[in-house]
N, C-alpha and C positions, 0 to 999 in steps of 0.2 A: 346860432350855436356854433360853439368851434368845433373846427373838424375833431375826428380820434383820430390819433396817430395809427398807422397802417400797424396790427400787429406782425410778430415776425412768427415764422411756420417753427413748430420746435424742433433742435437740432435733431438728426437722424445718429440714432442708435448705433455706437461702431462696431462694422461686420467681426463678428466673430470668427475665429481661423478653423477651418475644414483639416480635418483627416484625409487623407488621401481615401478617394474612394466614396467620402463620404456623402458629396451632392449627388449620385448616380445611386446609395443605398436604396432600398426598398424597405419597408415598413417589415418589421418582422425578421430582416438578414442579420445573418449572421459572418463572420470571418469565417473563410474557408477551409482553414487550419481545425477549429472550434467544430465545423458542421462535419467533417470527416473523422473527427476523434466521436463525435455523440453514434456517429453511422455504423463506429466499431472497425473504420477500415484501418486504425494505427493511431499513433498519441499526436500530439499536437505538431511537439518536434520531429517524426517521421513525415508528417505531412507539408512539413515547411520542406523538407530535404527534398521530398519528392517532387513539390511545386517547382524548388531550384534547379530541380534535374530536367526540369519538362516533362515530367512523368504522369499529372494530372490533366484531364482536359474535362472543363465546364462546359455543357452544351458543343460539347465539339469542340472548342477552342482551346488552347493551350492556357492554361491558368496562371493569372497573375496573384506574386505574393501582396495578402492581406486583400484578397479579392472579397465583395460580400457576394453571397449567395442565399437564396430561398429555399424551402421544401420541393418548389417546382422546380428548382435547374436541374439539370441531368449530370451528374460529376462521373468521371470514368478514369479508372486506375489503369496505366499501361504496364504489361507485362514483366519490365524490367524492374517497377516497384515491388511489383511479387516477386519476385525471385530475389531481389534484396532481402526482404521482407523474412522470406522462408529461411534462408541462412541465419537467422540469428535466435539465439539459444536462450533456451529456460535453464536455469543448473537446481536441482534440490541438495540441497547441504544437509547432511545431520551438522549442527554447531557443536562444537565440544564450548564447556566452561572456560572463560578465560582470553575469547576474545569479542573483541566488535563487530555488530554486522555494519557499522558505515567505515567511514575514513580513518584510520590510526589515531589513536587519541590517550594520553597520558601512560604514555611507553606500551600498551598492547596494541597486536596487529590484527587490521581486518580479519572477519571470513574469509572475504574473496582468496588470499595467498593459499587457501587451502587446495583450490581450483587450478590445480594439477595433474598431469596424466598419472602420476605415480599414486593419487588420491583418486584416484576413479572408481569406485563401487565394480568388482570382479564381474558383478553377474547382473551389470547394467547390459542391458538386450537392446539398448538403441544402436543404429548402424550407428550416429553420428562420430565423426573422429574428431577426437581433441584438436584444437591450435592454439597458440598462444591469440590469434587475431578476434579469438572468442571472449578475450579479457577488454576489449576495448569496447566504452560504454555497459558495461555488466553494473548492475545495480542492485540495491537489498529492493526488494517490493516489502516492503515493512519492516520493523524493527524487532530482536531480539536480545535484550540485554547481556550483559557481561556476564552476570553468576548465572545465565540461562542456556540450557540447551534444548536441542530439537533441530526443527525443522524449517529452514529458512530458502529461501526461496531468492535466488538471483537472477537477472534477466536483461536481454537486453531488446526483450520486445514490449513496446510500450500497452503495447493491446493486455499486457501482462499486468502489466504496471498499474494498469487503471483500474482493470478489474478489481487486483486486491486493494490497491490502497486509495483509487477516486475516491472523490467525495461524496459519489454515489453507490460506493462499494458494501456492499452486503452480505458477504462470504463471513461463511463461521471458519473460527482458529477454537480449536480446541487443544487443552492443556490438563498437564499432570501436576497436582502442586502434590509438596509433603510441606507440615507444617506443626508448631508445634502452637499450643494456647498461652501464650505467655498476657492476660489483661494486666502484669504493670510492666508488661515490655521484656524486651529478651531477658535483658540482664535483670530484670527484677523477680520480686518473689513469688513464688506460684506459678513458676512455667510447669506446666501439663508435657511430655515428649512421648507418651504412649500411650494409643488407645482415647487420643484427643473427642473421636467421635462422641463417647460416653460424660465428657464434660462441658462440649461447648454449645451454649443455650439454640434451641430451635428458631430462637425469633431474629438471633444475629445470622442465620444460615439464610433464612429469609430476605435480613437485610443485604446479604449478598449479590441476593438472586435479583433482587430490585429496591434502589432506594437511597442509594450511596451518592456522593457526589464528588468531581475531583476538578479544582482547575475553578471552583466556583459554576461548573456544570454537572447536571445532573447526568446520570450515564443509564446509557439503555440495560433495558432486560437480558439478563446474563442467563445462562443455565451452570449451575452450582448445585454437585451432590456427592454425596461420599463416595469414593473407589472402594477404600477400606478406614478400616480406623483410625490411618496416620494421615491419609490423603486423600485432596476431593478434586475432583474433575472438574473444570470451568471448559464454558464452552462461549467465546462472544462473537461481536459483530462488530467490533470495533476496537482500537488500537492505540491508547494513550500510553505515553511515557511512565514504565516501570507499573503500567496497569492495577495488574495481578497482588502486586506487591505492597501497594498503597491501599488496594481493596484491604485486604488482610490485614494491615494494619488497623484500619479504622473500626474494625469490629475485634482484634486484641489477638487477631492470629500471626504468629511468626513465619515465613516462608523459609524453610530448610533446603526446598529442592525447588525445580523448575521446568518443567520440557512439555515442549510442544508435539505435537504428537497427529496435528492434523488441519489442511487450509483447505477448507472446502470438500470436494471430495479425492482430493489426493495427501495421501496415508505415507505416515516418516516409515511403515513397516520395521523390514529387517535392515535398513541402510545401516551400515556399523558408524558411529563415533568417528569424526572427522574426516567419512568418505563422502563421493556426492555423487550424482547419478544426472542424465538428461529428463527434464520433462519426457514422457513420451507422446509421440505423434498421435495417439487418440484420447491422451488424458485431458480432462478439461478440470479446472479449477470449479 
């Protein structure tokens, strides 16, 4: 019989390209930036700053950027990360109507420009003193629309940041609506403007409270109940664009008014109308 031809071995599979760091990972690691933001020590971007500073040390060692790390390494913050750390400010804003909490946008200006010493709350009791150096990296931790006021929160600590607005953030905002019944819309017939409580159906207050959807998602359980007869209090856990406002649409409520009034458990109080005050050093969100 004739020979078989010798077959040939099938070609080898081409090496795929490695991450840096990546053939030394361990099952389970994580980037170091990532395991120090989960641990609460600071956001992701503090912890890259601190890495770059040599300010971090894994198991003793000076930490490289985009290093993996386990639950078992030992990660140690050096002193001069805290003390960065502690310089940097929480501001509470009452918002007046009228402007943006993000970046400038179709002729009104930020919040932030309010965050001046001349706008400082009189009978703000933190030592902290103003400087301009306080405005570099200052961010909204959440959003508060244009016709909304209250209480907005600016920060330039990320530990801040994540709290209110991660992905894992679970802080109630509670809010003041006024509102009026308008089911064929503002401008149509039959707006209700007083005494709204005594016309608008029980089972749309309900639909408030859970059952709404925005964005093609369904939204969490809200707490929604009358103040008074013209306004009802919401209270959420979560922070979609223009929220509030698009709730109340869908069930034929107009929104008149707007202010926040509460993130967690620190309260907008007596802050006057476009002053703003420091977080204080044992409030906690």
């Amino acid at each position: 019989a004739p020979a078989r031809p010798f077959a040939r071995p099938p070609a080898a599979a081409p090496a795929r390209p490695r991450t840096p760091g990546a053939a030394s990972a361990p099952d389970g690691a994580l980037r170091l930036n990532k395991r120090m933001a989960e641990l609460g020590l600071c956001s992701r971007r503090e912890a890259d700053d601190w890495i770059a500073h040599g300010w971090v040390l894994v198991n003793g060692q000076p930490a490289q950027m985009g290093q993996p790390v386990t639950a078992a390494d030992r990660i140690e913050v050096l002193p001069a990360a805290h003390a960065q750390q502690g310089e940097r400010v929480t501001i509470l804003l009452h918002k007046p109507v009228g402007y943006v909490s993000g970046l400038p946008e179709d002729g009104h200006e930020s919040a932030a420009v309010l965050v001046q010493a001349r706008h400082r709350w009189p009978e703000d009791r933190s030592p902290r003193r103003f400087s301009s150096a306080q405005h570099q990296g200052l961010a909204p931790a959440g959003r508060l629309d244009i016709d909304s006021t209250g209480l907005l929160v600016l920060t330039q600590d990320g530990r801040v940041a994540k709290a209110l607005i991660g992905e894992q953030s679970d802080i109630e905002k509670e809010y003041l609506v006024r509102v009026h019944y308008a089911p064929n819309g503002p401008k149509g017939a039959g707006v209700v403007a007083q005494d709204v409580q005594s016309v608008f159906p029980a089972h749309l207050l309900q639909r408030l409270r859970h059952g709404l959807s925005l964005d093609g998602q369904a939204l969490k359980p809200a707490k929604v109940d009358w103040q008074n007869p013209e306004q009802l209090r919401f209270v959420l856990k979560e922070g979609k664009k223009r929220q509030i406002r698009r709730m109340c649409e869908l069930v034929g409520l107009h929104v008149v008014g707007l202010k926040r009034i509460r993130i967690g458990r620190v309260v907008l109080g007596n802050l006057p109308v476009g002053q703003w005050r420091y977080l204080g050093e044992h409030e906690r969100f």
